[in-house]
N, C-alpha and C positions, 0 to 999 in steps of 0.2 A: 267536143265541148266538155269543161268539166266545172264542176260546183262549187262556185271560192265559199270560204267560210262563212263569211259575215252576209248574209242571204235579207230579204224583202220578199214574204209571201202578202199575196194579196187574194182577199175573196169577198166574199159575201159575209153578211154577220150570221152565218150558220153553219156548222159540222159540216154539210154538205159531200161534195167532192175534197173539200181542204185537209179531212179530217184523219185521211192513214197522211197527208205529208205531213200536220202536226206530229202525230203519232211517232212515225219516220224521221222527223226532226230531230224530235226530245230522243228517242233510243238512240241516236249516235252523234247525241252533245254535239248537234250544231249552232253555232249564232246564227239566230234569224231573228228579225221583228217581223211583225207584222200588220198590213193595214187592214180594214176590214170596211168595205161600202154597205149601206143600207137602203134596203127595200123601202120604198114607201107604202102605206096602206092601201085596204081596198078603197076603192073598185078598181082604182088605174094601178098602184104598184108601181109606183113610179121609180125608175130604174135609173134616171138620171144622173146622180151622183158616179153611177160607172158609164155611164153610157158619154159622158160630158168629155172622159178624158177617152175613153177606149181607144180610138185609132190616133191618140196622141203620143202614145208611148214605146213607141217604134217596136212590136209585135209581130212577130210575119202573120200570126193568125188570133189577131185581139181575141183574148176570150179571158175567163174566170175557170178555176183557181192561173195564177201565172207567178213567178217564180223568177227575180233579177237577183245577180251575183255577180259584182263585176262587170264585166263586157257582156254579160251572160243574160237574157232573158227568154223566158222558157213557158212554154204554157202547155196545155195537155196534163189533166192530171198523172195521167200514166207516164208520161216521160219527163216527168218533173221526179216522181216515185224511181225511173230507171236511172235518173241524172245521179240521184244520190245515192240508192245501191250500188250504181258501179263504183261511184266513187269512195265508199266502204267493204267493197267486194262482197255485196250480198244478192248477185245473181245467180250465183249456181256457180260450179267451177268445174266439174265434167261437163259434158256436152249432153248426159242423162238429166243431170241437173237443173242444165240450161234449157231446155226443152219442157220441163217440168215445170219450171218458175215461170215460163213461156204460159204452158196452157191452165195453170191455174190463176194467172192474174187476168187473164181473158174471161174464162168462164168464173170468176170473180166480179170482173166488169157488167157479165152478163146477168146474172145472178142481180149485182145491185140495181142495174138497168129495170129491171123485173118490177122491183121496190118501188125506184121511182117513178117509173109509171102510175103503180096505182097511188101512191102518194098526191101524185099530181093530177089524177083522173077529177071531174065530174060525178063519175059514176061511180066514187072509192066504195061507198058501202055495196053498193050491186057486185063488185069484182071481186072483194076482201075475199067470198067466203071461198071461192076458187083458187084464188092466190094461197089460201091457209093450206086447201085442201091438198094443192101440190109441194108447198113447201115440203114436208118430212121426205122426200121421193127425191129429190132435191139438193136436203142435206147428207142423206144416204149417199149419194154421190161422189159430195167432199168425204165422208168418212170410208170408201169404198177408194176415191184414191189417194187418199193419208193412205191407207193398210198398214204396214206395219213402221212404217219414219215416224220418225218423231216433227218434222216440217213436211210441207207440201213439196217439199223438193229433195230430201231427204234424210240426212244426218245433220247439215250443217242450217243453221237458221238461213232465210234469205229475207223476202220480202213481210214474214210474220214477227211480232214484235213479241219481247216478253219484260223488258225494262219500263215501261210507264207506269208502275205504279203510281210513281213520287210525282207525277204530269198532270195526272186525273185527279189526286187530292190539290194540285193546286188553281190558283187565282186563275192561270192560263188557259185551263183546260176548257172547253164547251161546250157543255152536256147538252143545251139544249139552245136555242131551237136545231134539229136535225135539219128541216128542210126549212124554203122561204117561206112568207107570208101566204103565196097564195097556193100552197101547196095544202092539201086536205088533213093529212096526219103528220104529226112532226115539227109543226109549223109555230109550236109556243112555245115563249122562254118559260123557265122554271119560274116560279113563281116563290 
């Protein structure tokens, strides 16, 4: 499978999961639009605006963020992020490399999995002060396996961006909300 140019990301109206494939988008000047569905308020949240088409749009595994190009639709944030690294050759190119872009996009995943949970907890203030406390143990980790690269993978950039500047000062960009509606932190636009 590979990733025509002229791309359609679809999510939520929040940074979310969508927000390293913006990122990943703009660092290697691709055309995309983009749609964006809305959460409805509390109590229900009502989800229907994605839920209406979800298993309309031939998916093998409906879900958000997802990712059409052509004959091409794609969903998995992470294999939407791997569709267009390969396609600009930014997975590794040793097999040290590749192994490396391997286990830091995983313990990336896990890492933010971490976030979102208490994001989305009930219990956010009871958990915070735990989740603070292991954080620095943590980041020690990512900076124990950076050691001396300059990427997570090595010399050559891969899946880490350094072109968005010009992204993030614009209209495009989406600083906020981070997470949905009924998530605890994260969950308001900028005001």
């Amino acid at each position: 499978m590979s990733c025509e140019s002229s791309m359609v990301l679809e999510y939520w109206d929040v940074r979310g999961l969508a927000h390293a494939i913006h990122l990943l988008l703009e660092f290697t000047d691709t055309s995309y639009e983009e749609k964006r569905y809305t959460c409805g308020e509390a109590p229900d949240y009502d989800r229907s605006q994605w839920l209406d088409v979800k298993f309309k749009l031939d998916l093998d595994f409906p879900n958000l963020p997802y990712l059409m190009g052509g004959k091409n639709k794609i969903t998995q944030s992470n294999a939407i992020l791997r569709c267009i690294t390969r396609k600009h050759n930014m997975c590794g190119e040793t097999e040290e490399e590749k192994i490396r872009v391997d286990i830091v996009e995983n313990q990336v995943m896990d890492f933010r999995t971490q976030l979102i949970r208490l994001c989305y907890s009930s219990e956010h203030e009871k958990l915070k002060p735990q989740y603070l406390e292991e954080l620095p143990g943590q980041l020690k980790q990512f900076s124990m396996f950076l050691g001396k690269f300059s990427w997570f993978a090595g010399e050559k950039l891969t899946f880490a961006l350094e072109k968005i500047a010009a992204y993030i000062q614009s209209d495009q960009f989406f600083k906020m909300p981070i997470n949905n509606k009924m998530a605890q932190w994260g969950n308001k636009p900028v005001c």
